[in-house]
Structures are given as C-alpha cells and as structure tokens.
N, C-alpha and C positions, 0 to 999 in steps of 0.2 A: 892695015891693022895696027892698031896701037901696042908698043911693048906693054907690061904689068908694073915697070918702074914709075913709067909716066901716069897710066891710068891711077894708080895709087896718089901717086902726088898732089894730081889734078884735082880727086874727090878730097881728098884731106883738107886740101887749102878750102874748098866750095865747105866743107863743115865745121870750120872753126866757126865760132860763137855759137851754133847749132848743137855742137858735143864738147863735153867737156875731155873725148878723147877721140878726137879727128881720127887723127891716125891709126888708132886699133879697129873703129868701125870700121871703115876703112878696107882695112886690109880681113877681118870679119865678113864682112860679105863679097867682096872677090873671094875668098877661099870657099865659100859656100857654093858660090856660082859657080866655080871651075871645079868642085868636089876635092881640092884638096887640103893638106893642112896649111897653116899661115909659114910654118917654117920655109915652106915649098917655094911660097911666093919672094922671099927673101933671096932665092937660094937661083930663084930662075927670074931674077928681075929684067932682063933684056927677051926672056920670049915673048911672043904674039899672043894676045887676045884674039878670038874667034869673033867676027862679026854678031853671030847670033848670042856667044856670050856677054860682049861687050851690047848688046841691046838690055841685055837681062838685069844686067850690073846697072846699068844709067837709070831703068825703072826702079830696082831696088834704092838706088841711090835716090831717086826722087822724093821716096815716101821714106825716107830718112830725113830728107831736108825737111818733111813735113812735119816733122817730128814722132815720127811713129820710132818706137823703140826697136834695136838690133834684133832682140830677142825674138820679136812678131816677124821682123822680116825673114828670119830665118827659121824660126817654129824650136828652137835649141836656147838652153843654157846652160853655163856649169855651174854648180855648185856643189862644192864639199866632193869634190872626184865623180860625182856624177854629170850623167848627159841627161838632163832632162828635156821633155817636151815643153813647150809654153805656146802661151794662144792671148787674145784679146780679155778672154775671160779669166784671165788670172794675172795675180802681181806679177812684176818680173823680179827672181832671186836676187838679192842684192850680197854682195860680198859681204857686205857686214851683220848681217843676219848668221853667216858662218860664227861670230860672237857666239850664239844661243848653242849653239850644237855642243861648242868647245867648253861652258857651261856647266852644260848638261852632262858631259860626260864624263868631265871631272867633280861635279856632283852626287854621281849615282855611282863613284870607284867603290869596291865592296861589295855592294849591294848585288845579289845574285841571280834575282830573276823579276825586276823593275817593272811596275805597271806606270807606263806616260801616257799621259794625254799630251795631244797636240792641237789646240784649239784655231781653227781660222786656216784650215791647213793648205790651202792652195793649191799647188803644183803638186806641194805633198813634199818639198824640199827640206824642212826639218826633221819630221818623222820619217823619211826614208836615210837620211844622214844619220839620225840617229839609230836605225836599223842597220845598218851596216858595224856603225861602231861598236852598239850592244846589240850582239846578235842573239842573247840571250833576255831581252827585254820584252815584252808583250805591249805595243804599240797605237792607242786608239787616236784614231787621225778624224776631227771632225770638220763638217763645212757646214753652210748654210746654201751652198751655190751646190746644186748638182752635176751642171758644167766643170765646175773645179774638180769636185770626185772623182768624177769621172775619166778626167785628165790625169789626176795622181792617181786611180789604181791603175791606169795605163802607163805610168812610170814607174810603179813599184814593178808590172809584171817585166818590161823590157829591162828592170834592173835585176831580178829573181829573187826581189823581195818578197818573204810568204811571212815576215811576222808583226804585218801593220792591218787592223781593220777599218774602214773608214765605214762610219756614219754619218746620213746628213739630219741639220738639226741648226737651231742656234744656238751656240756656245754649251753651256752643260746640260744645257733637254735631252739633248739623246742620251746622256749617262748617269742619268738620277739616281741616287742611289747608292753609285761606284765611289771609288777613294782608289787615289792613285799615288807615287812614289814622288814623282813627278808631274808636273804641270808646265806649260811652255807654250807659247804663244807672242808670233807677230800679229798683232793685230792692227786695223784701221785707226791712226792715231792725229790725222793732220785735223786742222780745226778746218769749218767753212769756208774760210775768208783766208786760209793759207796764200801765200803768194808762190807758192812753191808750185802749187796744182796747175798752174800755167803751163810747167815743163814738164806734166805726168800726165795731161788730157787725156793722152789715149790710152791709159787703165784704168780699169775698171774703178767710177769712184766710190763703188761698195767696199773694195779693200785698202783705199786711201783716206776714205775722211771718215772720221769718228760723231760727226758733230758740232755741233758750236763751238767750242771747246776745247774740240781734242781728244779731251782725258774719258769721253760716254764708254767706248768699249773697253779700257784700259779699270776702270771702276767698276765694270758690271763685272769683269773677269776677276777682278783683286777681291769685289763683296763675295764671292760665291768659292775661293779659291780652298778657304777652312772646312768647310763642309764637303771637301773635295779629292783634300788630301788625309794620306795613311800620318800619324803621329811620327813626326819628322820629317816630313814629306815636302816639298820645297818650289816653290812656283819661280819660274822665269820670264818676263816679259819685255821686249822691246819696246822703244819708245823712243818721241823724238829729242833731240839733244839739250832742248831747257827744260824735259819734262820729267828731269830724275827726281829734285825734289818732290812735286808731288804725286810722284806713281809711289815713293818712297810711304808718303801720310797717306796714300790710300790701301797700303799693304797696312800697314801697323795697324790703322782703325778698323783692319777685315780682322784683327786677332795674331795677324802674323807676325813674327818678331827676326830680331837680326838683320832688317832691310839692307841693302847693299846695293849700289849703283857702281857699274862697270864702264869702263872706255872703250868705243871701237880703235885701231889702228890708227885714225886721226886723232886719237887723242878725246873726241867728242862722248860725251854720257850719253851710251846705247842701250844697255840693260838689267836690270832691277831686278835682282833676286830677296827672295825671304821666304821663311820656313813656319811650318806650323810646331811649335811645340812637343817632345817627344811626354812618355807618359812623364817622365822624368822629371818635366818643367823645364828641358833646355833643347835646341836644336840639336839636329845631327845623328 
C-alpha cells in the first residue's frame, strides 16, 4: 500500500499541463475517495491508502487526465460557502462568477424586499448565493434546461433555501410581464470558433457558446433588460474578458444608462452592470 504523500505527488506531477492546479485536484479527489477533508490528508501524509481506495483514485484520476472536470468527478462544488451538487448537464461554478453575487448585493443595499431574476440559472449558484445573503429578497431563478432545475431546486432544498422559484423557459418567456429590482445573469458567451472550448468539452456546449460571436445571448438579454426592470432597477451580466466594451454598447442601445464594467481578482473585465433610469431621469 502506497503512503497518501507519495500518491499525491505522483497524480500532481501526471497533471501538470492537463490542470492548471495539479496539485489542488489532486489532493480533491483523494479527500473525496477517502471521505475526508483535504486538511486531513496534509496532516496524515505518511498513512496507507487501501488497495480498493487507491483503485478508485487511479480511475478517478484517469478521467481527469481526460479532461473531464473535478466538479463531475466528484458530483460537488463550492461556491459562495455553499456545497453544491453539479453533473454533466450543468456549468461548473466558477470562482469568479462569485463577482456577480458581491455586485448584487452591494447593489440592492437599502432596498427591502428585492424582486431578482436570475436568468441561465444552472446549478442555481447565483440565485441561491444570493438567497442566502438577501434573505429577504424574492428570487425567480430561470433555465431553459430541465435537467439544470431540477439539479438547482435540489440544491436550494439540501441548502433550506424556500425563497428562490425556478421556472423553465428561455430567457424572459416564462416572466412576461414581470419587472424586477434586479436582473443578473451568467450567460453562454464564448463564440463558435473559441479556442478555449478545447479545455471545456465536457460541458455542456448550451451553457458555453453563444454563437458566432459571442455577444447572441448577452444581446438578447441586454435588448429585453428595460422592459424588465422596476425604474432604477439594475442588470448584471457576465462576460468574457474583451467583451466589456461591447456588452457596455449593448446596454446603453437597450435604453439603459450608467454602463460599468468590473475586474474579476485577475484584474480581467468580468462584469457589466447598468440600470434603467429612475422616474427621476437618473439611476439608483
């Protein structure tokens, strides 16, 4: 039986150029396989791997090499202090998507009983993030994927989230009508011909590519955002890092005003806020 120092080592080095964090997958799926946390494995680096676990590990490991994502092999992610479930059929949470929440909630300060929409909701990792922080917010979480719903109101319930509704639909169909405080939305934003989709094969490419382009769901979301929102009411959306200018010219020509592009933690333009006009003629 192999110690857990060595086994750790071993996969780290077999995943360089394959991850861009060896070592945390790594030691991610040994804690998963052995059910304990990663501190553990630090802490007990000279114990034994069990045969039957160290078989379990090397196939998990394999279909990493393959490039299938941590998140699938383990059916877990964090995001925003939750544990969420994830599967094939949904993004996997990305850290920096945590941008949109911190946004949003420093957006909606004041405001006392907030209607969000969450459009594209996946996992349901925004609108459950932001359930937790406005726990006085009323929350309409939408998909287009039934699969995906289905996955996030089984996250909202193992979190004892009761104030998110999710509808399936595309984009504002299921909420015709409605006007909301907020608006927020990761959407599908990579163009066809991305070079990036190489490293993301195995999800789903409904919630990766947009289109020729890019910018088809980032536009369809920004033209319909006015008619959507309460007077002062404020859309968010993610996008990819050259795409602030024009998510910025596709906000202002929907009517909305004050556009703002933000930095994730790398420094990179993540996400583009702007608001509809109060009765007043000014944001806010």
């Amino acid at each position: 039986m192999m110690q857990v120092s060595r086994i750790l080592a071993s996969a780290a080095a077999r995943l360089e150029g394959v991850s861009d964090t060896p070592t945390l997958d790594a030691e991610i799926l040994l804690a998963h396989v052995l059910g304990k946390p990663r501190a553990f494995l630090r802490a007990r680096g000279d114990d034994a791997v069990t045969a039957p676990d160290h078989e379990q590990y090397r196939a998990l490991l394999a279909r990493r090499l393959a490039g299938e994502p941590v998140a699938y092999l383990t059916g877990r992610r964090e995001f925003w202090s939750l544990d969420l479930a994830v599967g094939p059929g949904v993004l996997v949470p990305r850290p920096e998507t945590e941008l949109l929440v911190e946004i949003a909630v420093g957006a909606l300060a004041g405001r006392r009983h907030p209607h969000i929409l969450d459009l594209g909701t996946g996992s349901g990792a925004i609108a459950l993030a932001l359930a937790i922080e406005i726990p006085a917010a009323h929350i309409t979480a939408v998909d287009a994927s039934p699969a995906a719903l289905d996955l996030a109101r089984s996250n909202a319930r193992r979190a004892g989230i009761e104030n998110v509704e999710f509808l399936p639909g595309d984009w504002y169909q299921p909420v015709a009508g409605r006007r909301f405080d907020l608006i927020v939305s990761n959407p599908p934003y990579l163009a066809a011909n991305d070079p990036h989709l190489r490293a993301l094969g195995r999800e789903p490419a409904a919630a990766l590519v947009a289109g020729p382009t890019g910018l088809e769901a980032l536009a369809k979301i920004a033209s319909g955002a006015a008619d959507h929102l309460r007077p002062g009411g404020i859309v968010i959306l993610e996008h990819g890092s050259e795409q602030g200018p024009a998510v910025r010219e596709l906000l202002t020509r929907a009517g909305l005003e004050a556009a703002l592009t933000r930095c994730d933690l790398a420094g990179l333009e993540r996400a583009t806020l702007a608001c509809r006009p109060a009765k007043t003629g000014s944001c806010g």
